[in-house]
N, CA, C and O atoms as a printed pandas DataFrame, in Angstrom:
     atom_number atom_name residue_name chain_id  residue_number  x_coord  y_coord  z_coord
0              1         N          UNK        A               1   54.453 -113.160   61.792
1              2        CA          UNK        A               1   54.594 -113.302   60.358
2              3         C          UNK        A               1   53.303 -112.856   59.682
3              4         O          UNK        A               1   52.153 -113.012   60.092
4              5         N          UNK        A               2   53.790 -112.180   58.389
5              6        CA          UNK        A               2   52.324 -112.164   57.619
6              7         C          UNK        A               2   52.463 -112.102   56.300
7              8         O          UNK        A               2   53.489 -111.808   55.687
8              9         N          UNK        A               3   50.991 -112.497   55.688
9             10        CA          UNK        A               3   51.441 -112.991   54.143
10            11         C          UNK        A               3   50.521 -112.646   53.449
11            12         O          UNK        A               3   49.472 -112.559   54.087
12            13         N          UNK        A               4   50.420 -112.330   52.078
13            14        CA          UNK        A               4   49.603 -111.837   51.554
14            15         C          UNK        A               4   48.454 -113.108   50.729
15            16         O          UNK        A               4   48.416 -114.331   50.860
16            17         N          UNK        A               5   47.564 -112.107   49.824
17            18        CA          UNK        A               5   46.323 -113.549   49.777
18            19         C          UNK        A               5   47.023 -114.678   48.775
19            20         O          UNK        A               5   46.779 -115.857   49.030
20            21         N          UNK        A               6   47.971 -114.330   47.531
21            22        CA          UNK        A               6   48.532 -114.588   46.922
22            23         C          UNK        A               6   49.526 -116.115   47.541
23            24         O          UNK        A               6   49.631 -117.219   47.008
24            25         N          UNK        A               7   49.953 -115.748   48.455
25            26        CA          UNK        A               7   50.747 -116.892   49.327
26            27         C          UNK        A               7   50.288 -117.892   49.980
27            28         O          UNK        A               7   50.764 -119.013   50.162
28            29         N          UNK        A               8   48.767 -117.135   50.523
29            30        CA          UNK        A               8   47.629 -117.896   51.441
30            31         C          UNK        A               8   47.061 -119.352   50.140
31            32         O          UNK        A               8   47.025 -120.581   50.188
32            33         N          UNK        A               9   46.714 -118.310   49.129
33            34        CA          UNK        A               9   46.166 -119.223   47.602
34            35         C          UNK        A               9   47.287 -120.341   47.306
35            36         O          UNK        A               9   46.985 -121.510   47.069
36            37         N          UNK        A              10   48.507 -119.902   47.341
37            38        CA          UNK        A              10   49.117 -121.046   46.503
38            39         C          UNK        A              10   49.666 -122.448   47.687
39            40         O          UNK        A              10   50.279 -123.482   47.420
40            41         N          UNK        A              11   49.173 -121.960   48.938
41            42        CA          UNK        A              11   49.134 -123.567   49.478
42            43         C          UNK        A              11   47.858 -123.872   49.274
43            44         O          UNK        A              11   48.033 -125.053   48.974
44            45         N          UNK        A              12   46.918 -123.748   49.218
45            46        CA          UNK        A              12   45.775 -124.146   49.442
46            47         C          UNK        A              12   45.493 -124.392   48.040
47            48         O          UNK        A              12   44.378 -124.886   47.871
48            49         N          UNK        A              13   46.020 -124.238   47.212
49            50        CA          UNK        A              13   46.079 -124.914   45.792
50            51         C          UNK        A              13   47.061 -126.022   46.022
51            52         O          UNK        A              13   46.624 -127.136   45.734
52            53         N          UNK        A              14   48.272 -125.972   46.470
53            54        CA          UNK        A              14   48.866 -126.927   46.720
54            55         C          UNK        A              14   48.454 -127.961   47.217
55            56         O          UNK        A              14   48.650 -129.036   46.649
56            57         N          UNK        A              15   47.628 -127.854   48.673
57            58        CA          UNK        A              15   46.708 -129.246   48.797
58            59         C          UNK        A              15   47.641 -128.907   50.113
59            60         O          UNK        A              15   47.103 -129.606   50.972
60            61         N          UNK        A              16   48.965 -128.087   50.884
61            62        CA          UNK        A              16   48.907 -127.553   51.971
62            63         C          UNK        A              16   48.501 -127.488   52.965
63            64         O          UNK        A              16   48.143 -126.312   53.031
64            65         N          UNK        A              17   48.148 -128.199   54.389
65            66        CA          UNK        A              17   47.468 -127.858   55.240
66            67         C          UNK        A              17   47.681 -126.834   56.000
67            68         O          UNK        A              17   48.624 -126.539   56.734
68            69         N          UNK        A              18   46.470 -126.201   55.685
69            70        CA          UNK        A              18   46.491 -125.036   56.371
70            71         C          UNK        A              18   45.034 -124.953   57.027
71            72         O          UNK        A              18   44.043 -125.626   56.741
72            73         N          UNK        A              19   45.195 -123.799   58.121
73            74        CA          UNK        A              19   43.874 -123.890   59.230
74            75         C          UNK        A              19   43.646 -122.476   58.971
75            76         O          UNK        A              19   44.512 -121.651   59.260
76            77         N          UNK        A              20   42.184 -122.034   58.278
77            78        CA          UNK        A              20   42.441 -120.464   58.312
78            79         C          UNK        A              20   41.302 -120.094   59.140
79            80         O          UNK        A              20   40.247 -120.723   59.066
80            81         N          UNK        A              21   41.434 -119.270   59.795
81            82        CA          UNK        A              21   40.196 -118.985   61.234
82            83         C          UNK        A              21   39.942 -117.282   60.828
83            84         O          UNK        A              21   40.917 -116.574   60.577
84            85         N          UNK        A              22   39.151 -116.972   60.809
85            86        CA          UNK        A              22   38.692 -115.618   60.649
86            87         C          UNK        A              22   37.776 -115.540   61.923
87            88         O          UNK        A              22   36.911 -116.274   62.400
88            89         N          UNK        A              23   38.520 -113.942   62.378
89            90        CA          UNK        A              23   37.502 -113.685   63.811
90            91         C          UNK        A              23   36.619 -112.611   63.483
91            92         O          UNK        A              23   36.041 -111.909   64.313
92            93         N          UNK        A              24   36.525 -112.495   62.069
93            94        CA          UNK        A              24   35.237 -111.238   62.000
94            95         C          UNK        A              24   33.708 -111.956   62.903
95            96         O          UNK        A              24   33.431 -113.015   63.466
96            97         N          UNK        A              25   33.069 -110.736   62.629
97            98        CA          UNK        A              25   31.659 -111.413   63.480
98            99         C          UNK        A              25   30.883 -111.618   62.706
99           100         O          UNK        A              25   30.965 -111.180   61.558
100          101         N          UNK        A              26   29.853 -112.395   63.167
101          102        CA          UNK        A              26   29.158 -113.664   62.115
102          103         C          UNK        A              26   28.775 -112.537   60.735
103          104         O          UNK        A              26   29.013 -112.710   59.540
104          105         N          UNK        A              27   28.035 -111.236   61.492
105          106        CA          UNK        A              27   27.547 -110.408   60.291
106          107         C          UNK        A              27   28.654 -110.236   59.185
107          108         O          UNK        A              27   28.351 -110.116   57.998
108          109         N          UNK        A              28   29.378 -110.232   59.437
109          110        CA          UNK        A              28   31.039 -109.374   58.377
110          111         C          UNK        A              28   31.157 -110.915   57.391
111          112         O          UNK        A              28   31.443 -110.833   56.196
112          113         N          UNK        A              29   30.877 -112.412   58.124
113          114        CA          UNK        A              29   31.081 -113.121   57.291
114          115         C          UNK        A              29   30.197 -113.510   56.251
115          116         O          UNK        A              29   30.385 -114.033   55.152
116          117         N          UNK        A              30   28.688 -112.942   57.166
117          118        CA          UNK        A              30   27.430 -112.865   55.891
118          119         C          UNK        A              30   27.724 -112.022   54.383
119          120         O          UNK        A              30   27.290 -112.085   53.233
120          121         N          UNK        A              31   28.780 -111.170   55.176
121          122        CA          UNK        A              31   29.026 -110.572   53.454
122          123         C          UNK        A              31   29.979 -111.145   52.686
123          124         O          UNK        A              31   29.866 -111.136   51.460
124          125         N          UNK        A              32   31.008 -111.697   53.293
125          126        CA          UNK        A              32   31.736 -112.122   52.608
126          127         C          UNK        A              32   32.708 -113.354   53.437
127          128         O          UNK        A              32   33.090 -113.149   54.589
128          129         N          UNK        A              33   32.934 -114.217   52.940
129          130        CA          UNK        A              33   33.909 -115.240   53.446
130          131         C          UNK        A              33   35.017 -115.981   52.885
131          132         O          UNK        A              33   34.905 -115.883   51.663
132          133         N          UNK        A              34   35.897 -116.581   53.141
133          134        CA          UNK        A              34   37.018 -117.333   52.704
134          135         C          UNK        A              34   36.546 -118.952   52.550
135          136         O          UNK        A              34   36.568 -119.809   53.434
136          137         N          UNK        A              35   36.223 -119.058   51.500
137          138        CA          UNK        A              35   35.943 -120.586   51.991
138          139         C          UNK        A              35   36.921 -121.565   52.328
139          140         O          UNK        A              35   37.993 -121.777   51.761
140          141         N          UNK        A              36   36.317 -122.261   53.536
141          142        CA          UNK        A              36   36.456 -123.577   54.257
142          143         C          UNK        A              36   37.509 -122.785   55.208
143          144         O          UNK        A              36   38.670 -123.179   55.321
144          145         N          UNK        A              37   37.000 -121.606   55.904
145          146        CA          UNK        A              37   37.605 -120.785   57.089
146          147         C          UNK        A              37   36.496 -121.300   58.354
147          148         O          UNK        A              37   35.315 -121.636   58.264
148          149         N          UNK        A              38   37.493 -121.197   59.665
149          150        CA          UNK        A              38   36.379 -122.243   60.654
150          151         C          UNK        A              38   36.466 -120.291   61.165
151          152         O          UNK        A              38   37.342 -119.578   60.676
152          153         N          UNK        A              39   35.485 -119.767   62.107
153          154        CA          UNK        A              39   34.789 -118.649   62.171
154          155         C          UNK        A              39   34.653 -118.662   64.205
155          156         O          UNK        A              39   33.744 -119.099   64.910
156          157         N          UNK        A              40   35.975 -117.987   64.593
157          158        CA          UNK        A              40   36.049 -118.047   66.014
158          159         C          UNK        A              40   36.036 -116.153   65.844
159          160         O          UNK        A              40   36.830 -115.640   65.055
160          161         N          UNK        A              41   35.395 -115.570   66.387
161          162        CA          UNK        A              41   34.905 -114.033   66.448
162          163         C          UNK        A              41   36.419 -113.917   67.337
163          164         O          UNK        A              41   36.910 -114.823   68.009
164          165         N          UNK        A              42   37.019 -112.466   67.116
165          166        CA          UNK        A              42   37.902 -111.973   68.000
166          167         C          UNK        A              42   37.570 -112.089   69.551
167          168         O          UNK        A              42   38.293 -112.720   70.321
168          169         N          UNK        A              43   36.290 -111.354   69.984
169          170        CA          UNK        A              43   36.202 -111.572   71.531
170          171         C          UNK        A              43   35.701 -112.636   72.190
171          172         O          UNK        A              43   35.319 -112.782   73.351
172          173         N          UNK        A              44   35.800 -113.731   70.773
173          174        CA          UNK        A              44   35.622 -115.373   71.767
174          175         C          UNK        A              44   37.092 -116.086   71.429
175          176         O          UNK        A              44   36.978 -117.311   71.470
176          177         N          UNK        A              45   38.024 -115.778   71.206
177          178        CA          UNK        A              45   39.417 -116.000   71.024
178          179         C          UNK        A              45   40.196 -117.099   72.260
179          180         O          UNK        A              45   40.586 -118.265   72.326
180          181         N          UNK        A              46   40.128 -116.080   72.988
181          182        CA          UNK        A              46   40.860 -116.352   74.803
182          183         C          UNK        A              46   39.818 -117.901   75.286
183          184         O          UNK        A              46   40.315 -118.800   75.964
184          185         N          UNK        A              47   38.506 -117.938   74.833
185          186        CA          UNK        A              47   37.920 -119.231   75.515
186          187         C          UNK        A              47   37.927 -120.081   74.692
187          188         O          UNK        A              47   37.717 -121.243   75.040
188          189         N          UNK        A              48   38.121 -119.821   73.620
189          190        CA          UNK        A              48   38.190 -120.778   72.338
190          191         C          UNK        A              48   39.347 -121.349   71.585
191          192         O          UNK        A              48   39.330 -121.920   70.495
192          193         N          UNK        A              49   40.450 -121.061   72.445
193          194        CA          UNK        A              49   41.480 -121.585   71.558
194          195         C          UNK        A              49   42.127 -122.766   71.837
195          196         O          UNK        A              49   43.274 -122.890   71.408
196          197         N          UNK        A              50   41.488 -123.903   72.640
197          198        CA          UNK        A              50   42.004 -125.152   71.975
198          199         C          UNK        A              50   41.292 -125.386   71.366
199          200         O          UNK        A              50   40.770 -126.381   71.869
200          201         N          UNK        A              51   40.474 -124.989   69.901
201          202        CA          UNK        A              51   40.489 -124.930   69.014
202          203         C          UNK        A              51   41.481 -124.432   67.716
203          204         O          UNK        A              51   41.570 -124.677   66.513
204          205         N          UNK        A              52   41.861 -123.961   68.273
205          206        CA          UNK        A              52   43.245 -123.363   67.343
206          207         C          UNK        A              52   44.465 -124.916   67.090
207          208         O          UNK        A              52   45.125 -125.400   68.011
208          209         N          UNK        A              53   44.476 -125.286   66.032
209          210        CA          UNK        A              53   45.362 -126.345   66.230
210          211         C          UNK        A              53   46.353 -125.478   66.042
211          212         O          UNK        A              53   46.364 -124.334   65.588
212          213         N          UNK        A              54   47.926 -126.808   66.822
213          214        CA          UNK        A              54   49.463 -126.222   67.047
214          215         C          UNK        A              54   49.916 -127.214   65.823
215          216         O          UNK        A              54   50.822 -126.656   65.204
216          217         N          UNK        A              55   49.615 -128.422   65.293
217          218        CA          UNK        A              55   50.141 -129.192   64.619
218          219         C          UNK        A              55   49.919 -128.603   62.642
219          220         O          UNK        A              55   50.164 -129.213   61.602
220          221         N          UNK        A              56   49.524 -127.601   62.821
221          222        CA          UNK        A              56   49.899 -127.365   61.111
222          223         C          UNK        A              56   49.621 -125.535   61.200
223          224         O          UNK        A              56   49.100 -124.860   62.088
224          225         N          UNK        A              57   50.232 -125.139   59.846
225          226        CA          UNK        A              57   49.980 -123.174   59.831
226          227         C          UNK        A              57   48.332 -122.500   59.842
227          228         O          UNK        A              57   47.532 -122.442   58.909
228          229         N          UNK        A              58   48.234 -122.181   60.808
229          230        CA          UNK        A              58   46.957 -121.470   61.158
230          231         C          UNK        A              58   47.180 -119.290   60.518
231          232         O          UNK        A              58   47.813 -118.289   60.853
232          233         N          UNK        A              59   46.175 -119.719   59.503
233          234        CA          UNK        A              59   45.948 -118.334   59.332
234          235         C          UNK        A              59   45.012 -117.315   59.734
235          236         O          UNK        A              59   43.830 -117.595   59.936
236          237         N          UNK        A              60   45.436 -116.235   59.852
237          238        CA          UNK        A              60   44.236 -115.697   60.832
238          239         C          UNK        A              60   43.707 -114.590   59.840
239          240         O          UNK        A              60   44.425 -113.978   59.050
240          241         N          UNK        A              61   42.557 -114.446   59.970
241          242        CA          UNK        A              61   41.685 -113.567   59.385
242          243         C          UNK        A              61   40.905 -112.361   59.823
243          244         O          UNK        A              61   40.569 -112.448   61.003
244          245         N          UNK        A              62   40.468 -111.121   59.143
245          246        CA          UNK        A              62   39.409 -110.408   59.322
246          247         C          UNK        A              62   39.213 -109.296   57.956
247          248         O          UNK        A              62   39.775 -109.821   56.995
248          249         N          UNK        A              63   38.735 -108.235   57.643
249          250        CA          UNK        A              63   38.536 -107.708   56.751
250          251         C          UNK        A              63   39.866 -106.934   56.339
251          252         O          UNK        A              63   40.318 -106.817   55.200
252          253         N          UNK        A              64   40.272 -106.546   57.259
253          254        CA          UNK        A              64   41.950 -105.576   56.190
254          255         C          UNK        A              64   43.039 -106.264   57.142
255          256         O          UNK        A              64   44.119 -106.221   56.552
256          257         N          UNK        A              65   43.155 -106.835   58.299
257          258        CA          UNK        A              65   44.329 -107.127   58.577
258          259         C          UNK        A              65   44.768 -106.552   60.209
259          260         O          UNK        A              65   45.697 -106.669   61.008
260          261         N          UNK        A              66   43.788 -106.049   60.124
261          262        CA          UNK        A              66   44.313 -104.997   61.852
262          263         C          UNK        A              66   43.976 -106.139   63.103
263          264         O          UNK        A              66   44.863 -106.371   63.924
264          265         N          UNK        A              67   42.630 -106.844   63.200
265          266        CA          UNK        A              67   41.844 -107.214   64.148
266          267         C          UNK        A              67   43.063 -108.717   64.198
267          268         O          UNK        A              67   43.795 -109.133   65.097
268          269         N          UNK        A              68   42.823 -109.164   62.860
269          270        CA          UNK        A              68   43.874 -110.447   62.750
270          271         C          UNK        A              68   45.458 -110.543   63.160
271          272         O          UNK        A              68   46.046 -111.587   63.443
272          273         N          UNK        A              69   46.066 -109.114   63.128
273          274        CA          UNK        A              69   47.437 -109.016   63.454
274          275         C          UNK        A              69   47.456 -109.047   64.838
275          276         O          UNK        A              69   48.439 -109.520   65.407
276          277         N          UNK        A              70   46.272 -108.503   65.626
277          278        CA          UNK        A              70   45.852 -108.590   66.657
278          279         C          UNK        A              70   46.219 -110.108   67.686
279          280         O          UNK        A              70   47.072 -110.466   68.498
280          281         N          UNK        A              71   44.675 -110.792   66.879
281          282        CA          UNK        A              71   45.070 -111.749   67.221
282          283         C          UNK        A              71   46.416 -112.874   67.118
283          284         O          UNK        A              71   46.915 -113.293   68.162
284          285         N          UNK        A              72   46.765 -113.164   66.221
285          286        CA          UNK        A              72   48.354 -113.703   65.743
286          287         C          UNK        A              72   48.844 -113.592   66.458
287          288         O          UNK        A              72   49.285 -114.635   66.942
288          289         N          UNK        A              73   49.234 -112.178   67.212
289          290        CA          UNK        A              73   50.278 -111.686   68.400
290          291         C          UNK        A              73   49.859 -112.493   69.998
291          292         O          UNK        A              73   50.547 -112.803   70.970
292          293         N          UNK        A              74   48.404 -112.627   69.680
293          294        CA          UNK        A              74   48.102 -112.861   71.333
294          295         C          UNK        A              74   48.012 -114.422   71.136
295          296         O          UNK        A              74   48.447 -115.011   72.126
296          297         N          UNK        A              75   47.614 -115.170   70.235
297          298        CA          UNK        A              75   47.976 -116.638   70.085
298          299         C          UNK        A              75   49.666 -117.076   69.999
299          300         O          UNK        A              75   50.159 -118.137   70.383
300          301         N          UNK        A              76   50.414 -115.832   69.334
301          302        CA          UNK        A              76   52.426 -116.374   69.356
302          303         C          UNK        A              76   52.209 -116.236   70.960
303          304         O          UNK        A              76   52.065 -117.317   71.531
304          305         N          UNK        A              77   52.162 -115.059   71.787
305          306        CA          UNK        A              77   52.002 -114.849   73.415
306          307         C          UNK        A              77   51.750 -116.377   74.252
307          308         O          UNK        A              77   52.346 -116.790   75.247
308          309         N          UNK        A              78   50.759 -116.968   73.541
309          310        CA          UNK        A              78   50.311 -118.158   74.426
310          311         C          UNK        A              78   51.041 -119.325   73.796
311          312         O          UNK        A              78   50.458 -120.403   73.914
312          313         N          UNK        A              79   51.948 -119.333   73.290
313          314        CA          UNK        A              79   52.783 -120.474   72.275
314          315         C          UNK        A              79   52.587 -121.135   71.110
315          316         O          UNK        A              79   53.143 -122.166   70.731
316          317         N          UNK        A              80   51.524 -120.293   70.405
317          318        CA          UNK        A              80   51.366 -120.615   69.199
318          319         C          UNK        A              80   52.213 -120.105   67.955
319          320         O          UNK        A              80   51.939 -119.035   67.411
320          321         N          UNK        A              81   53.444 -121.066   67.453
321          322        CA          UNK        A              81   54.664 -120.781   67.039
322          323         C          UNK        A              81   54.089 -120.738   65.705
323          324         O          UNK        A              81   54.423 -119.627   65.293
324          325         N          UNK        A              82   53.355 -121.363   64.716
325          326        CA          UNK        A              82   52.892 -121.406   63.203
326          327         C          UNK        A              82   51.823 -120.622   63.144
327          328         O          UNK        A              82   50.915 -121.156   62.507
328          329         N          UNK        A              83   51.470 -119.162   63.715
329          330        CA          UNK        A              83   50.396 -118.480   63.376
330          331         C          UNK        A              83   50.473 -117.138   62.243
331          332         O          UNK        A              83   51.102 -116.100   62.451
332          333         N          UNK        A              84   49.799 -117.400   61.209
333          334        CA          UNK        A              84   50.678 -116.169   60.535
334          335         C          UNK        A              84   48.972 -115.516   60.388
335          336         O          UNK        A              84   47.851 -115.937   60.672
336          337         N          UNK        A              85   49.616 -114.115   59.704
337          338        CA          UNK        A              85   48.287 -113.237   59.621
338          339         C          UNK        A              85   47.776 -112.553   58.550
339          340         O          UNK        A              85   48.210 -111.402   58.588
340          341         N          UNK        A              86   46.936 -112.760   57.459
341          342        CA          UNK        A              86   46.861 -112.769   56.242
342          343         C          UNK        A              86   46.951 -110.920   56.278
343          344         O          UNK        A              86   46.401 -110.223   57.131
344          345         N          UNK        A              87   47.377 -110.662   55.690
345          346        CA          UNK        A              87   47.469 -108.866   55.073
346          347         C          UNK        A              87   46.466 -108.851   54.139
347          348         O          UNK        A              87   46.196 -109.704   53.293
348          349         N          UNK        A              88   45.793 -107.510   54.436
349          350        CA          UNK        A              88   44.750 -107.165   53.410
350          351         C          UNK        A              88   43.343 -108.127   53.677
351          352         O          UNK        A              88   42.173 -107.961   53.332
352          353         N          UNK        A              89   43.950 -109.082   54.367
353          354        CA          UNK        A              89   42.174 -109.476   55.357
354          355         C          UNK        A              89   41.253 -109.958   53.899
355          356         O          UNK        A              89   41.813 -110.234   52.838
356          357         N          UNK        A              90   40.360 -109.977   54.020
357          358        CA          UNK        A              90   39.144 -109.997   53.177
358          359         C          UNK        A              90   39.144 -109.215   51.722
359          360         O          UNK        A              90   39.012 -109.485   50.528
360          361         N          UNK        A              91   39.310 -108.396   52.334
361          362        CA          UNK        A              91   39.425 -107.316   51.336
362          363         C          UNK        A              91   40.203 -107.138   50.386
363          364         O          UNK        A              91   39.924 -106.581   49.324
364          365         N          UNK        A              92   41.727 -107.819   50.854
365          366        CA          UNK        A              92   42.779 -108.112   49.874
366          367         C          UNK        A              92   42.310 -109.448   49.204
367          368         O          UNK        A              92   42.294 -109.703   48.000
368          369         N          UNK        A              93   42.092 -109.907   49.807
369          370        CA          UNK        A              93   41.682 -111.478   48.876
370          371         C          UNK        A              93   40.747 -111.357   47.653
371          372         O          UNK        A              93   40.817 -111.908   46.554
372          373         N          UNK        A              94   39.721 -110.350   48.229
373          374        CA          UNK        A              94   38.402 -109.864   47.254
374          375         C          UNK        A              94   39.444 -109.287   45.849
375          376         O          UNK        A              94   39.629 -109.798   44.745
376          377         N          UNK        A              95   39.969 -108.064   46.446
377          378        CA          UNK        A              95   40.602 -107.552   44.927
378          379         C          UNK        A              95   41.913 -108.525   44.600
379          380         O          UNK        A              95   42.673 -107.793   43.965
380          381         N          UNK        A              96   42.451 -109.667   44.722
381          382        CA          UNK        A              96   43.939 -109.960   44.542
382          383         C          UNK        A              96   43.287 -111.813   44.333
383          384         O          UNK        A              96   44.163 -112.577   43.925
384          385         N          UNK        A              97   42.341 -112.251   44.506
385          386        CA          UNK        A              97   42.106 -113.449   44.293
386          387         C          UNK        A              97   40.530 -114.095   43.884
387          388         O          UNK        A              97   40.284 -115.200   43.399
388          389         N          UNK        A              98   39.652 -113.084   44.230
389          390        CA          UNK        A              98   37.901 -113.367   44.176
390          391         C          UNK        A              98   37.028 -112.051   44.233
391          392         O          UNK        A              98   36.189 -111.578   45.000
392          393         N          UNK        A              99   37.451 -111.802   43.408
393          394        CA          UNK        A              99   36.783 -110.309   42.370
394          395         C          UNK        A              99   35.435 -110.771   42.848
395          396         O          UNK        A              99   34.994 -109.992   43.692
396          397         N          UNK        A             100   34.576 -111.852   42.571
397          398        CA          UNK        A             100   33.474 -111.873   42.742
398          399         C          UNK        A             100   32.937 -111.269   44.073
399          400         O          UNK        A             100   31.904 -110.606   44.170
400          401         N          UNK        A             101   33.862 -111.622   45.171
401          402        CA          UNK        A             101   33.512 -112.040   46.298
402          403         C          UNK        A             101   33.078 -110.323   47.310
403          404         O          UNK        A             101   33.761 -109.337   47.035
404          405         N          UNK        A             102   32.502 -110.259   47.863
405          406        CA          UNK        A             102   32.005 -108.873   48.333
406          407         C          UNK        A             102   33.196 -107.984   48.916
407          408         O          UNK        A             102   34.192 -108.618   49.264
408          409         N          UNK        A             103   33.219 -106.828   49.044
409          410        CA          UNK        A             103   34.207 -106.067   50.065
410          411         C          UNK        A             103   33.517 -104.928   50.370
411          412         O          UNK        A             103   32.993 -104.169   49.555
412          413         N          UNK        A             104   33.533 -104.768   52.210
413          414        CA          UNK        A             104   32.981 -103.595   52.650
414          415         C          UNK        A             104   33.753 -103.000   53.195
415          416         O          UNK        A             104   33.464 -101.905   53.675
């Protein structure tokens, strides 16, 4: 599944639990971040995911959407049934929700 920033925003205005994990690497989040995103890098994924909770929608993150669709697929693989994958990454959020917020 995947959803745009627009959809991501209106639970998390809702008060929604949601888990959003971005696997950019630490540098990519120095420029820009999602706040109150917990920050597991793509190639620490596989050792790190009972961290990933199964009990509420985990969104996955990175700058446009490629690295994150990525992951999504390989967390549904291991039985993670509520993983969706934000479209447009960072970058969509920057122009579609936080103009302020950086995009590289």
């Amino acid at each position: 599944m995947e959803v745009g920033p627009d959809w991501v925003k209106a639970r998390l205005d809702s008060g929604e639990p949601l888990h959003l994990i971005d696997v950019r690497e630490a540098w990519e989040r120095d420029i820009a971040m999602i706040r109150d995103s917990f920050h597991i890098p793509m190639g620490e994924i596989a050792q790190r995911v009972d961290e990933v909770p199964k009990d509420k929608p985990v969104v996955v993150i990175c700058r446009v959407g490629g690295r994150s669709a990525q992951v999504t697929n390989a967390l549904r693989q291991q039985g993670f049934e509520n993983v969706i994958n934000l479209a447009g990454g960072t970058n969509g959020w920057a122009a579609q929700i936080d103009p302020e917020m950086d995009s590289y």
